[in-house]
C-alpha positions in Angstrom: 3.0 -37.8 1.5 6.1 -39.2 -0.7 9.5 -39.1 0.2 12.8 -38.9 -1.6 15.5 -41.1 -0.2 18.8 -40.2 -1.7 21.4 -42.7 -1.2 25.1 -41.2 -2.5 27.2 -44.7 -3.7 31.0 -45.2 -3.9 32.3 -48.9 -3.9 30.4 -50.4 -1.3 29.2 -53.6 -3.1 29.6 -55.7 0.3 27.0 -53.8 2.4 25.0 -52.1 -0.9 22.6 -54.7 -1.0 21.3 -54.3 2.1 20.7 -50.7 2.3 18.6 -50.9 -0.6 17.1 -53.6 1.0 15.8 -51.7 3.9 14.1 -49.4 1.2 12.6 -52.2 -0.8 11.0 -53.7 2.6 9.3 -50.4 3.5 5.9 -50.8 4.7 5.4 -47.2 3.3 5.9 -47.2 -0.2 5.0 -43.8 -1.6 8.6 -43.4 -2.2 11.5 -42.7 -4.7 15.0 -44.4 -4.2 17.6 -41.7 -5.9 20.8 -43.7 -6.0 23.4 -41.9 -6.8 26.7 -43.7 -8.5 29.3 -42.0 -7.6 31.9 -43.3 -10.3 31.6 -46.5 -8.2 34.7 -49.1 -10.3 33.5 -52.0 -8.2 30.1 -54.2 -8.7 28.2 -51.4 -7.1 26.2 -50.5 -10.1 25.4 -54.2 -10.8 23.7 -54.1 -7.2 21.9 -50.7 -8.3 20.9 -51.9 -11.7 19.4 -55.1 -9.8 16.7 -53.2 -7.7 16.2 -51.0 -10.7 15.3 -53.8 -12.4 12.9 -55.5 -9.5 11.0 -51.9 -8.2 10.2 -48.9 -10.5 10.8 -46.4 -7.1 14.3 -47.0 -7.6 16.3 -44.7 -10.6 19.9 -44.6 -10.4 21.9 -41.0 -12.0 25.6 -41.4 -12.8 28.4 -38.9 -12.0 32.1 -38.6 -12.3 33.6 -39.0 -8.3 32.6 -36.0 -6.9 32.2 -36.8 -3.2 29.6 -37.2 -0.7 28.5 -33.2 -0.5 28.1 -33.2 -4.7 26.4 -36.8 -4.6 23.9 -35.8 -2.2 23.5 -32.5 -4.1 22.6 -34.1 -7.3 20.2 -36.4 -5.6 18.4 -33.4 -4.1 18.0 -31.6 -7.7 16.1 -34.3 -8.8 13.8 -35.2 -6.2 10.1 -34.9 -6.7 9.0 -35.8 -2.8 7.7 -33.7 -0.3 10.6 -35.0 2.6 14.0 -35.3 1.6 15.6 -38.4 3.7 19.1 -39.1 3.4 20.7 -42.6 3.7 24.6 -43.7 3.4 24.8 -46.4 1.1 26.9 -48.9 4.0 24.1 -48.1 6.7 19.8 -49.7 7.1 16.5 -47.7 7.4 14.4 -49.1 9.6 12.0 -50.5 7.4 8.7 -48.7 9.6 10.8 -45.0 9.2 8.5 -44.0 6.2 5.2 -45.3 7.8 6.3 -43.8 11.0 7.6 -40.5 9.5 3.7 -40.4 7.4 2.7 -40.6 10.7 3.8 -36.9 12.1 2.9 -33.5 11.5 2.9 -32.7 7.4 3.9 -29.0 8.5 7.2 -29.7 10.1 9.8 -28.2 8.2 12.7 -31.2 9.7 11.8 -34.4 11.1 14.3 -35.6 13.8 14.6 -39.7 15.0 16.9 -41.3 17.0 19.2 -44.3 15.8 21.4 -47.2 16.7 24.9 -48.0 16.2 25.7 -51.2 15.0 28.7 -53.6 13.9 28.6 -56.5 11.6 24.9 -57.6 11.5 21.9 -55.0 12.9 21.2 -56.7 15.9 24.6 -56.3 17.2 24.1 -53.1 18.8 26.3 -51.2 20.1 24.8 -47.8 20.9 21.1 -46.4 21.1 21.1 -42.3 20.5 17.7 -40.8 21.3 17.0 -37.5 21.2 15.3 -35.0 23.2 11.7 -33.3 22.2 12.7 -30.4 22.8 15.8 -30.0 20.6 18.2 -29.1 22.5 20.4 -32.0 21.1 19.1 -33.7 17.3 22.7 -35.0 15.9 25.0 -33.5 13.8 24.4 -36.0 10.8 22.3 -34.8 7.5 20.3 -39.0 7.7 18.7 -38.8 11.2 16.1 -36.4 10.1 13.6 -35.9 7.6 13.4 -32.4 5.7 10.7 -30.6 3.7 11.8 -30.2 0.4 9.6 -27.1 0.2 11.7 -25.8 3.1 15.0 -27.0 1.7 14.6 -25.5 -1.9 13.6 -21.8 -0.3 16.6 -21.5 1.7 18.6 -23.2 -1.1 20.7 -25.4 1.4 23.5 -27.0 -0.3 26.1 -29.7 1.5 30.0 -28.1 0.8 31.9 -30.1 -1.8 35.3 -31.1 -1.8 35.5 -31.9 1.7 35.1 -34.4 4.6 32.5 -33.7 8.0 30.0 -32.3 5.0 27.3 -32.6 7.6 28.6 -30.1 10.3 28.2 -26.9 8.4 24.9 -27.4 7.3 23.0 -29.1 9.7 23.1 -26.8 12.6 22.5 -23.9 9.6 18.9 -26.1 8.8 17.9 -26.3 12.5 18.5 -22.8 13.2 16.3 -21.9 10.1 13.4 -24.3 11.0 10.4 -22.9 12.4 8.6 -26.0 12.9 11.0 -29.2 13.7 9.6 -32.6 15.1 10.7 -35.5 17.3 9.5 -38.9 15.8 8.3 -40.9 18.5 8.8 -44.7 18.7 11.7 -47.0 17.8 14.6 -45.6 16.3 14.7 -45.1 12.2 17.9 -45.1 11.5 21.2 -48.2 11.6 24.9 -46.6 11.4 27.3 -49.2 11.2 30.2 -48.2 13.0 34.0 -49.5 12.1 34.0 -50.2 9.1 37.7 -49.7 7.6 38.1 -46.3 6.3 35.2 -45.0 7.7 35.5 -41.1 8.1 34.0 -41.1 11.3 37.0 -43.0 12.6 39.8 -41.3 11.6 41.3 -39.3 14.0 44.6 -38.4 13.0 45.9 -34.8 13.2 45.1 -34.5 9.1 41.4 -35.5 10.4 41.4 -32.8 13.1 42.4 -29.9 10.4 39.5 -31.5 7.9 37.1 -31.0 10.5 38.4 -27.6 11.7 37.8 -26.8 7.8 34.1 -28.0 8.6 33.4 -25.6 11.3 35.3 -22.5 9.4 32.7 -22.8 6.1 30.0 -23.1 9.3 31.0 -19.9 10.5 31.0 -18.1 6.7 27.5 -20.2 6.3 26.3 -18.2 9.3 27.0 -14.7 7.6 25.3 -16.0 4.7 22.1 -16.7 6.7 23.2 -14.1 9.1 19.7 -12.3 8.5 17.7 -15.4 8.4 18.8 -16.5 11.5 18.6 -13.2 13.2 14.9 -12.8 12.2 14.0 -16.0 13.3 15.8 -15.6 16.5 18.4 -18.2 16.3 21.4 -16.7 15.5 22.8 -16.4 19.1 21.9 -20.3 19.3 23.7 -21.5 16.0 27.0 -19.2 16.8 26.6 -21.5 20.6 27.0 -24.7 18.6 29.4 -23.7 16.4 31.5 -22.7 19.6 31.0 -26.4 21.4 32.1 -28.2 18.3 35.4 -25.8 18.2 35.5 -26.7 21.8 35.4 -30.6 21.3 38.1 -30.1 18.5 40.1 -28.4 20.6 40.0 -31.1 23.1 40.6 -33.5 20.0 43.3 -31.8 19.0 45.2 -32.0 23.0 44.4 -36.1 22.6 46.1 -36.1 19.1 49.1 -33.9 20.2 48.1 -31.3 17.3 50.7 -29.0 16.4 50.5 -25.8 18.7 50.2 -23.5 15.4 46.7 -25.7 14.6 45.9 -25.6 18.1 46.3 -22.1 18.0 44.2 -21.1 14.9 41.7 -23.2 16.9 41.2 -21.4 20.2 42.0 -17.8 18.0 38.0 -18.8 16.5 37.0 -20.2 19.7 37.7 -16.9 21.9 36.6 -15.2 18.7 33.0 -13.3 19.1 30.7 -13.7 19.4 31.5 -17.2 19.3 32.8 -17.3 22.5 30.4 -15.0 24.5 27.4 -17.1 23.0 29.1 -19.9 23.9 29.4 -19.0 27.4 26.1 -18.0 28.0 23.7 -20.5 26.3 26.4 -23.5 26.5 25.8 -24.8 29.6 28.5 -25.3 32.9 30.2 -28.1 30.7 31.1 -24.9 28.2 31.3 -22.2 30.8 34.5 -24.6 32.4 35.7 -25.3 29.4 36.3 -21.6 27.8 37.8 -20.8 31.6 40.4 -24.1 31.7 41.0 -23.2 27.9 41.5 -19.1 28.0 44.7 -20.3 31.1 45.9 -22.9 29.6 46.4 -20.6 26.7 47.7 -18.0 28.2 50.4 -20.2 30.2 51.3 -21.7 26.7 50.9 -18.6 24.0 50.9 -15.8 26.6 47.8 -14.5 25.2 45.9 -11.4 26.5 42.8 -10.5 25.5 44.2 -8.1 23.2 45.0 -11.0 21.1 42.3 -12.0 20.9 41.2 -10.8 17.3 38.2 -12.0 15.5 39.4 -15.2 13.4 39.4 -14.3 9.8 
């Protein structure tokens, strides 16, 4: 089994070398590095040229800046593997994750494994995400999982350019269309270093809020596109009930931020929006069942909303 690890780069010389590091120590090594230079103007490319230079797995492609959803893109089109894996160029594999991933069943169309938070140096953990076997949770990031690039390339899955929270939108699209995903079992496979400064995960200003509410809206034309898909493989219902708890976890975002009300009210138009809401309600869970109820008052004390108003967000 080979795998193609596609690694997106933008000026991150300080932490560059070791994420290539933790694909040059693999104890798999039926691999290809894809590193992707994404216009990088600091010594980025000297760091890429240097493990070019040391292991024939590793190829580097240049591009203008395009962003993280073209980068990834590119790296896709040329990948020869049979798993796609996916790793930011400031964040460590594991270096068992290929031997563990040869490990599981060839069939599966997305291999999910759990990873660790971490600040400074690996072993200064700060967080260890596992994830159930049966799915129900598998993280809304594209690098904790593994995906068949047989599967990939027949549903032409594409990450959205041009904006931030790339992930969102496509992920839950990919684990409503898998027939077949996995857990990995044993250690985690994946290191996400957390605070670094100007990490888009940390933002959280009301600019951020509307950049990830821009997420969940090309989420919500992704699922028309797959709308037929989905509905034969009986997972439409499911996908429209995540799309409805991220809009819910925005929304209470958005209150923590102090949003303005005309955002928080474009917010809860797609929430209470169907069938986003009603799928929401019924497969969500009690944490969603309270949280549609406490939302559809306090909207109506604030906006005076009936349900007439409700109209499906557009």
């Amino acid at each position: 089994m080979k795998y193609s690890i596609i690694i997106p780069v933008y000026n991150v010389s300080k932490y560059l070398e070791e994420a290539l590091d933790s694909i040059d120590h693999q104890t798999f090594d039926d691999y290809e590095a894809i590193i992707v230079n994404d216009g990088s103007t600091d010594d980025s490319e000297k760091i890429i040229d240097s493990f070019i230079a040391k292991n024939k797995r590793f190829k580097k492609i240049n591009i203008d800046n395009s962003g993280l959803g073209a980068a990834r893109n590119r790296g896709v089109s040329e990948a020869e593997g049979d798993y796609l894996i996916f790793l930011d160029s400031d964040d460590i594999l594991d270096i068992e994750l290929l031997n563990k991933l040869n490990q599981q069943d060839a069939d599966a169309d997305v291999i999910v494994y759990d990873y660790i938070n971490f600040e400074g140096t690996k072993n200064n953990i700060l967080k260890k995400n596992y994830f159930p076997e049966n799915m129900v949770n598998y993280g809304v990031v594209a690098w904790n999982k593994a995906y068949k690039k047989s599967f990939w390339d027949k549903n032409v899955f594409l990450f959205p350019v041009g904006i931030k929270y790339e992930d969102t939108p496509l992920v839950h699209i990919i684990m409503g269309l898998s027939t077949k995903n996995v857990k990995m079992i044993g250690k985690s496979g994946y290191y996400y270093r957390q605070n670094r400064k100007n990490s888009i995960i940390n933002e959280a200003s009301e600019g951020d809020i509307l950049m990830r509410f821009n997420a969940l809206k090309i989420m919500n034309e992704s699922i028309k596109i797959y709308h037929k898909k989905l509905t034969d493989i009986g997972n439409l219902n499911v996908v429209y009930m995540k799309l409805g708890k991220e809009l819910i976890y925005l929304i209470i975002m958005a209150f923590k931020n102090k949003t303005s009300k005309d955002e928080l009210y474009q917010l809860f138009r797609m929430t209470f929006s169907e069938p986003i809401k009603s799928e929401t309600f019924k497969l969500g869970g009690m944490k969603s069942k309270l949280a549609l109820i406490s939302l559809s008052v306090f909207f109506f004390i604030n906006y005076k909303l009936l349900p007439g108003d409700r109209k499906k967000y557009v």
